[in-house]
N, C-alpha and C positions, 0 to 999 in steps of 0.2 A: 504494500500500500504506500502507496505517495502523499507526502502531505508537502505542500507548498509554503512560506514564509507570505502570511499577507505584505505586499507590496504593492502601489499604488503611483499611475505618473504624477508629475505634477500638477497638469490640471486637471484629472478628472475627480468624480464626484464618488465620494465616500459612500460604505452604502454597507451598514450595520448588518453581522450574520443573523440571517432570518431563514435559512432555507439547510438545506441537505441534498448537495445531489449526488445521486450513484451513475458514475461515468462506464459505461459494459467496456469489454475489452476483448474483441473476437484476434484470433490468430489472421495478420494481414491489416490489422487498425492499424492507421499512421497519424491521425488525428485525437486521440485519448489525449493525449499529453499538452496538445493546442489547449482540449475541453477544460482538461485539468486545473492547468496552467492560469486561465481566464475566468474560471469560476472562483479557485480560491485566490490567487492574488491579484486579479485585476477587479474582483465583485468584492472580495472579502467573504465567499459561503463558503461553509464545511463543505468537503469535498470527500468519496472514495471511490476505491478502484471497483469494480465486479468483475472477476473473472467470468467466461462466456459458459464454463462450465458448471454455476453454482448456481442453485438452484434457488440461493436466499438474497436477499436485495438490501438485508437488513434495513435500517430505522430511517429511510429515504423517505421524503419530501415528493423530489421529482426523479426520475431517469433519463438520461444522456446519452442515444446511441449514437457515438462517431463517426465521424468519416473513415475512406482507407479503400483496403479490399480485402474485406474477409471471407478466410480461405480463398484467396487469389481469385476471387470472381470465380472460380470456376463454375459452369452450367451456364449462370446468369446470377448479375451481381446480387446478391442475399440470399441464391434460390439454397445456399446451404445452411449457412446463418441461420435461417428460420428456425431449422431442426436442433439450434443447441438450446442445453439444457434450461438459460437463463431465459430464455424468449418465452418459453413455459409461465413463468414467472412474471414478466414482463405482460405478459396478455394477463393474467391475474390481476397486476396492477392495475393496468389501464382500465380493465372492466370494472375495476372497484372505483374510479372516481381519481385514480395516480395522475400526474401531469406526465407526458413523455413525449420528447422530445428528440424527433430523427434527421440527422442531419446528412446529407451527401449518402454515404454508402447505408447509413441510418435511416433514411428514408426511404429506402430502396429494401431493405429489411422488411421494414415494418409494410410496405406494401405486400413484399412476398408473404407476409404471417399473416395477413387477411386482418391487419388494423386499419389501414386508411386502402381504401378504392384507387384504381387507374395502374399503370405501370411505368417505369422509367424505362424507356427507349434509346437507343444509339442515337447520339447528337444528330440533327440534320447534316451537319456538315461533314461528319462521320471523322469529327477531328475533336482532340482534348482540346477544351477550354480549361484556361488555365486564366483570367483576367478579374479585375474590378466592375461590378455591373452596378447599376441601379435598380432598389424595388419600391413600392409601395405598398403600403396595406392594403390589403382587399377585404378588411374590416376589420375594424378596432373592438368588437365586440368579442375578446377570446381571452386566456390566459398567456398566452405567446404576445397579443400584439395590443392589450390594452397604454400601453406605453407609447405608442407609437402617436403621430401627429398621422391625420387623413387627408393622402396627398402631397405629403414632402417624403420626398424621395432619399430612402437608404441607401449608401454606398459601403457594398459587401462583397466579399468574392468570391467566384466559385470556381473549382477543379475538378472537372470529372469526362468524364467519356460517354457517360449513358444517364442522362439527361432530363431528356427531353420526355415533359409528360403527358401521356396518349392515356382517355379512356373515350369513349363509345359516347356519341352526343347525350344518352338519357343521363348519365352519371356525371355529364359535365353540367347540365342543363341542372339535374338536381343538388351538385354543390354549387351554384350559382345561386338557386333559389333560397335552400338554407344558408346561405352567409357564409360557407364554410371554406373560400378561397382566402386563406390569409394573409397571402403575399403574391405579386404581377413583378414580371422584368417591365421597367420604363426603359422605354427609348430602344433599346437595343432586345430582344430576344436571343440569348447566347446558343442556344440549343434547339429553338424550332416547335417550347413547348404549346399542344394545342391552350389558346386565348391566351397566352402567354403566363402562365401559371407557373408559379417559383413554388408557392406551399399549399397545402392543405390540410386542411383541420376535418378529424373523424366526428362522427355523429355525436359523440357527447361533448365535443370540444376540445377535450381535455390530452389528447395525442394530436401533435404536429410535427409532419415531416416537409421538408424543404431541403433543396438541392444549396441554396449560397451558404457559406461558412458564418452565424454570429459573431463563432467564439474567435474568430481572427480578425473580426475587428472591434475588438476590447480595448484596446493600448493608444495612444496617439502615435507613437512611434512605430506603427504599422500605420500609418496615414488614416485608420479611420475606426471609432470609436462608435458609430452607428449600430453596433450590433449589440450592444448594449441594451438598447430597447426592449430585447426579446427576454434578455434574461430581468431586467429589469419589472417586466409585465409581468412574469410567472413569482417571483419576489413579491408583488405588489397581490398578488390574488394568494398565495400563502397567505401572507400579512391577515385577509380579510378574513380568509376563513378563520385562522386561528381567533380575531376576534371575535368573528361570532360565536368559536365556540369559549370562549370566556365571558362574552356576554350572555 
């Protein structure tokens, strides 16, 4: 287990531990330690490891699946992922109300385990994007993106190969109608995804996967500190619930 030294740039903004998140760690993550890294010392939250093959999540808040390639993509990226032991677990979570959070090959996971609808596709251009993009929320009503402003555009970056989000128009049509798009590329489309959809949020809310990276842009000295937002929204709805349940 990793535990991080809280440390903080210059200018950004303090932000008291309120949260617990468990970072999973499949064989082929190359982004744990990004998650890591930017959860305990650029957020200041408790932070741990979960190995992919435990089957306990222990005393978590939220869950973290990273980026990377686990188990080398082979089949199709998460189609193995799914099967480890921790995802078992993971779906336990999420169906009890957990926060969980798929990012890049994380996203791609949790599509293959039958937590969020659609599938990540070979980029249009059949080429890795590896750059800075812009997003917007595509709604502020969630645990991921109530932080965010509606309409000012995130700069965050994304690296990946398989992309591009393709589902069947009735499933696009009905996370449209439930609010359940929580993030658009502006301006540019890196990947080709259908209506340009960067993330999506599952029928309870409370699981979002998204292809751009947050947790790398935590720091100012990564050029950009936008992705703060997301973790800051899911901070900000712990916070509520634990008061209602003290009130």
């Amino acid at each position: 287990m990793v535990h991080y030294e809280v440390q903080r740039g210059e200018h950004q903004q303090p932000f008291p531990p309120a949260m617990k998140f468990g970072v999973v760690i499949f064989p082929g993550s190359n982004c744990d330690h990004d998650a890591l890294y930017a959860l305990s010392r650029n957020l200041g939250q408790t932070t741990s490891e979960i190995w992919h093959e435990s089957e306990d999540l222990g005393d978590v808040d939220a869950v973290f699946l990273p980026g990377g390639f686990s188990y080398g993509d082979y089949l199709r990226c998460g189609a193995i992922a799914r099967f480890s032991p921790v995802i078992r677990s993971v779906r336990r979570f999420a169906h009890a109300g957990g926060l969980v959070l798929g990012v890049c090959n994380g996203f791609q996971i949790l599509v293959e385990a039958g937590l969020l609808p659609g599938v990540l596709m070979r980029n249009q251009g059949l080429r890795f994007v590896c750059r800075t993009v812009e997003l917007v929320p595509g709604t502020t009503d969630s645990a991921f993106t109530s932080e965010s402003l509606p309409g000012k555009p995130l700069r965050i970056p994304v690296a990946h190969g398989e992309g591009r989000y393709f589902a069947d128009q009735a499933t696009l049509d009905r996370l449209e109608a439930e609010d359940r798009v929580a993030f658009r590329y502006h301006g540019h489309n890196p990947n080709g995804s259908q209506r340009a959809i960067a993330g999506v949020l599952s029928e309870g809310r409370n699981v979002l996967g998204m292809m751009p990276h947050p947790e790398r842009a935590c720091d100012a000295v990564v050029g950009s500190t936008d992705g703060i937002a997301v973790f800051r929204s899911m901070i900000a709805a712990t916070e509520a619930v634990s008061a209602g349940y003290a009130g």
